[in-house]
N, C-alpha and C positions, 0 to 999 in steps of 0.2 A: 381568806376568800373574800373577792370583792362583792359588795353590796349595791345589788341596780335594783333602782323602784323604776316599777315599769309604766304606768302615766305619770306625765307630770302633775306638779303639784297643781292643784287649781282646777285641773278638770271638772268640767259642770257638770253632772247628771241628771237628766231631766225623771221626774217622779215616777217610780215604778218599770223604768227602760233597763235594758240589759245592759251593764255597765260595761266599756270596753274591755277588749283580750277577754270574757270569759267572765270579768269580776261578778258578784254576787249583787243581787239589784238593792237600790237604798233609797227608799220613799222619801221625799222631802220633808223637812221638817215644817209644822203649823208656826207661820212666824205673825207675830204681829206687831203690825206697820208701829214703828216709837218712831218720831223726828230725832235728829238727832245722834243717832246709833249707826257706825255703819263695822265692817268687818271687810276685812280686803286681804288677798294676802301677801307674803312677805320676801325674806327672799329667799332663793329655791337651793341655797345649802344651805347643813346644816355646820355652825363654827366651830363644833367641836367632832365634827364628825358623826355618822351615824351609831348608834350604840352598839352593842357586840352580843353574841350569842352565851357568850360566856357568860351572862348575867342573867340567864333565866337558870342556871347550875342548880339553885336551891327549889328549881320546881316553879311552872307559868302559874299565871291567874286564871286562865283559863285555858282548863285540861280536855286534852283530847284523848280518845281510847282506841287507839287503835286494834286491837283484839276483837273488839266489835265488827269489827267491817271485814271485809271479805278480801282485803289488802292491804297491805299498812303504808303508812305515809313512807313520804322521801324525808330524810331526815337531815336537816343542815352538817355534814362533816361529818365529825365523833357524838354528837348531840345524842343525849340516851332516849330512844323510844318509848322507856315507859313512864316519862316524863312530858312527853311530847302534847305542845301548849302555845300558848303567845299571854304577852303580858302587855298593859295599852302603858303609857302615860301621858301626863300632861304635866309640863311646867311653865312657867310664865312671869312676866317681871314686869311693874307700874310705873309711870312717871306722872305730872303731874304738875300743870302749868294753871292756874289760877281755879278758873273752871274748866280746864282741858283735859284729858284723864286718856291716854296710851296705854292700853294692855299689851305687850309682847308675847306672842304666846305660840309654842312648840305642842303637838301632838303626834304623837308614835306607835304604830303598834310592831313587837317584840315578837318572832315567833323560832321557832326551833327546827322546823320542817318546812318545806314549800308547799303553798294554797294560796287562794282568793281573798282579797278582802276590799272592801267598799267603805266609807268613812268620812264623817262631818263635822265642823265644829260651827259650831251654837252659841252665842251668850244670852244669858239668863237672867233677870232681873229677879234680886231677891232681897230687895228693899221692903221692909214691913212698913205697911202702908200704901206702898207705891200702886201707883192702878195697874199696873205690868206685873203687878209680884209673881214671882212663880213661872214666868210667862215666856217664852223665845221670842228674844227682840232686835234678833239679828244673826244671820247666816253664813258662815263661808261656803266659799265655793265644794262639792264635793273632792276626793281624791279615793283612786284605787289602784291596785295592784293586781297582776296573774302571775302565776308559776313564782312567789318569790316568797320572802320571810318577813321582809321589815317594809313599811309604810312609813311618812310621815307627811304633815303640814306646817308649814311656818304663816304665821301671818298674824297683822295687826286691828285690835279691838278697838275702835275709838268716838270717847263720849262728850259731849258738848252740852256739859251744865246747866249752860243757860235757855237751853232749848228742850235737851229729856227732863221727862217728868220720873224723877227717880236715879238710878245710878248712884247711892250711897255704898249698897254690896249688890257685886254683880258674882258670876259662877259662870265659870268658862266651862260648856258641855261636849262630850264627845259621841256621836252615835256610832253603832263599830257595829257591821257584820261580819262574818268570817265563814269561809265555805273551803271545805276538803276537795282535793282532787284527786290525792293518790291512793283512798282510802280511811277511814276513821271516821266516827262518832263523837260528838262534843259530849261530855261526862260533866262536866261543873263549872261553877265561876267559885274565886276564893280568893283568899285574902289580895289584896292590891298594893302594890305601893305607893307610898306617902304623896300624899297630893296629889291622889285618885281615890273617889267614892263612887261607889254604884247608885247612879239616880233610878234604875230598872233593875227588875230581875232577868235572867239570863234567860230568852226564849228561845228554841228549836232544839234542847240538851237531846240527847239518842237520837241526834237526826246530825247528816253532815254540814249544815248551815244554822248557825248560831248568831243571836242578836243583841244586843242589851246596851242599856245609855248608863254612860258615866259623868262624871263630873270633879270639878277642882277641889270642889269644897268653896265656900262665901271669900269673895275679893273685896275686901274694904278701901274703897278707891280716896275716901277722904273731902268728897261733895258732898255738900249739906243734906240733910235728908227733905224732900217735904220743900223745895226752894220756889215751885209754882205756886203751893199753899198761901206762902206766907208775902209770897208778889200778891196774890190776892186780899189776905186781909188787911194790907196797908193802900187797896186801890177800891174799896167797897165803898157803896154808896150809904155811910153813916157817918155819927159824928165820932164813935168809939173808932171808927178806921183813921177817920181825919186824926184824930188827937194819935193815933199811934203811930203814924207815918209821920206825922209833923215832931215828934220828940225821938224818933228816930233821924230826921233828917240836921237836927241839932247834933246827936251823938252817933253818928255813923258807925261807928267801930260795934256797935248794937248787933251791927247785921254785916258785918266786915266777913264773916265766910261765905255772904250770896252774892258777892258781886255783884249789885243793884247800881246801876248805873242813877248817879244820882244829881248828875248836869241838868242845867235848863239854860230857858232865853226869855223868862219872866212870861208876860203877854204877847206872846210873836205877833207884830202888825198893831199893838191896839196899845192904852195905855195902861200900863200899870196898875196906876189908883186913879182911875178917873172918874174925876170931879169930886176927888178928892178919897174917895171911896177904896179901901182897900183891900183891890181884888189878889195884888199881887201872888198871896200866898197859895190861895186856887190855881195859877196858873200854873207854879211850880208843883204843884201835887199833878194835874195834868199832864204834863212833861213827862215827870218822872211815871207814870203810867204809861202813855205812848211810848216812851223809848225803852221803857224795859220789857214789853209786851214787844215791840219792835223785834229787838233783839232774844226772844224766846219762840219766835214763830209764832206768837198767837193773835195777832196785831188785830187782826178782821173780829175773830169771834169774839173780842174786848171790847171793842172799840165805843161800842153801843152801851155801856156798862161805864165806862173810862167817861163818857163825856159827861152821861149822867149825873158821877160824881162830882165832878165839875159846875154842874148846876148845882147840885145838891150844895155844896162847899159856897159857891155864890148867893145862896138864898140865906146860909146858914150868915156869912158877913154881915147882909143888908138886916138882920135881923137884930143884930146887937146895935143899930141904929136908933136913933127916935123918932118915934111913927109919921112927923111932920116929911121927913126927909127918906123915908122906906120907897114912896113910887118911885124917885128918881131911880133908887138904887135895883128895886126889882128892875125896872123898866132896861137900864144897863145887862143889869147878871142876863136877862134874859136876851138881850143881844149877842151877849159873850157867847152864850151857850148856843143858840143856833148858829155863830157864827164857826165853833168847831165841829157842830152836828153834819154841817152843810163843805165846809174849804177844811176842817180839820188844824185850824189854828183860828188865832184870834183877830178874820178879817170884818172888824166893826169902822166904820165910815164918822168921822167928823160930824156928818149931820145927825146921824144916830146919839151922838152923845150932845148932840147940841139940842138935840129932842127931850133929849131925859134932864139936861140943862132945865128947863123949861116947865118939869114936874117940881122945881125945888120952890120953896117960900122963898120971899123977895129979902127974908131974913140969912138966907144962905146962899142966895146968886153970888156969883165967885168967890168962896170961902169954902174949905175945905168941911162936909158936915164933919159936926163931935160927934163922941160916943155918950 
């Protein structure tokens, strides 16, 4: 017997509405907003074909009783009634491009008789540590069925490293209602197949509409754990962040699974070492700050933090100076720094340094100071 799922895949249901043909209604799921995460779906066959009835033989997951009800279901074919059930699954398969992370992932529900069913998938953050842990941080579209047996979704999960805060193990979720039409009471939820766990207990049992959340079990996608963390403690305004960013930026291969973008352009607009002063290495700590904050979406609520360092870094230079030659050098750092505070790079003017020129002893007019 041929197999028609009666909405297409992808149908949206709006929270708590009647779901088309009849289907059973399925509250939206609590998502919260993660950058970076999004869920789409896939495409609307399945390549090996829809599963077969024949595989619930050994008895569903969840059992329906029809003896209870004042009519017994419609039963798929030969299907025995007093087995009469549906089984969900979920499987799914990863790929996985630097920081790019593609879940492919199938969800199905298996039934033996014809009814309703409504149904969502969800990914889940369950990253220890992560601020999302635990958390739904991203949605598909709803899908549902009337008068039929089998349901599914296809569609793809996809995370951008360098932007979510988290995604080391994610867990693909399924929300599944199911509702009788020709008769029957839901009796239990029970064992599942492999690569399905119940994240809920089973709600509405002796009632004809049953509800309960599953899950894949933990996806270990293979992104560092903690990779906003540790952006962080190599862009902090100390000298313990300076000395760790700086001996990381020596031996990269350090932090060679966060993808840290670790280019620059020295002092963009300004000199280098001026007047002899060697700002250089601040500048490239700045850099590497804006551009990997750039590229994590957090650019704005850094930035103010990011330049600080920059000063902080600049004062920390003029310090290993001797005291004769420290004004010039404050008087510079402190150009640099409003200079990114204000344009966001290093736009300092000839006369500015011709100024702080001007702070040095006559002992050090155009010579590079010593340490």
């Amino acid at each position: 017997m041929a197999i028609a799922l009666f909405a297409a895949i992808g149908n949206a249901l709006p929270a708590h509405a009647a779901a088309p043909g009849g289907a059973p209604t399925l509250p939206e799921p609590a998502v919260t907003a993660a950058p970076g995460v999004t869920m789409k779906p896939g495409a609307a066959k399945l390549p090996a074909g829809p599963r077969k009835v024949a595989e619930l033989g050994k008895g569903p997951a969840v059992k329906l009783s029809p003896q209870a009800a004042g009519k017994a279901p419609r039963m798929v074919g030969s299907a025995d009634l007093a087995n009469a059930g549906c089984t969900p699954y979920i499987t799914q398969t990863l790929s996985k491009t630097e920081l790019n992370v593609l879940i492919d992932y199938t969800v199905e529900v298996l039934c033996n008789f014809y009814l309703a069913g409504s149904a969502q998938v969800t990914l889940i953050e369950r990253t220890p540590g992560a601020p999302n842990n635990g958390r739904v941080v991203a949605a598909a579209p709803a899908f549902s069925f009337f008068n039929n047996y089998y349901g599914y979704s296809r569609g793809f999960a996809t995370v951008d490293g360098r932007v979510f805060d988290g995604g080391a193990q994610l867990e693909i979720g399924f929300n599944l209602t199911l509702q009788t039409i020709y008769g029957g009471v839901w009796t239990g939820c029970f064992a599942l197949p492999s690569g399905v766990r119940y994240l809920s207990y089973c709600s509405g049992l002796n009632t004809s509409t049953v509800s309960v959340g599953l899950g894949s079990g933990e996806i270990y996608t293979g992104l560092p754990p903690n990779r906003l963390s540790v952006l962080r403690s190599l862009t902090e305004v100390s000298a313990d962040s300076y000395s760790r960013w700086n001996v990381a930026r020596f031996f990269p291969s350090t932090y060679a699974e966060y993808y840290f973008d670790w280019s620059n352009d020295l002092c963009t607009g300004a000199p280098d070492n001026p007047l002899g002063f060697t700002f250089e290495s601040a500048c490239i700590r700045h850099d590497f700050g804006y551009r990997n904050y750039k590229a994590a979406q957090r650019f704005p609520e850094n930035k103010d933090r990011i330049d600080a360092a920059f000063d902080f870094d600049l004062r920390q230079v003029c310090e290993t100076y001797p005291a004769a030659v420290q004004g010039a050098c404050f008087a510079l750092a402190a150009a640099y720094y409003e200079a990114v505070r204000i344009f966001g790079f290093q736009n300092v003017t000839p006369k500015q340094i011709d100024d702080a020129a001007k702070l040095l002893p006559d002992s050090a007019r155009g010579k590079a100071p010593r340490l």
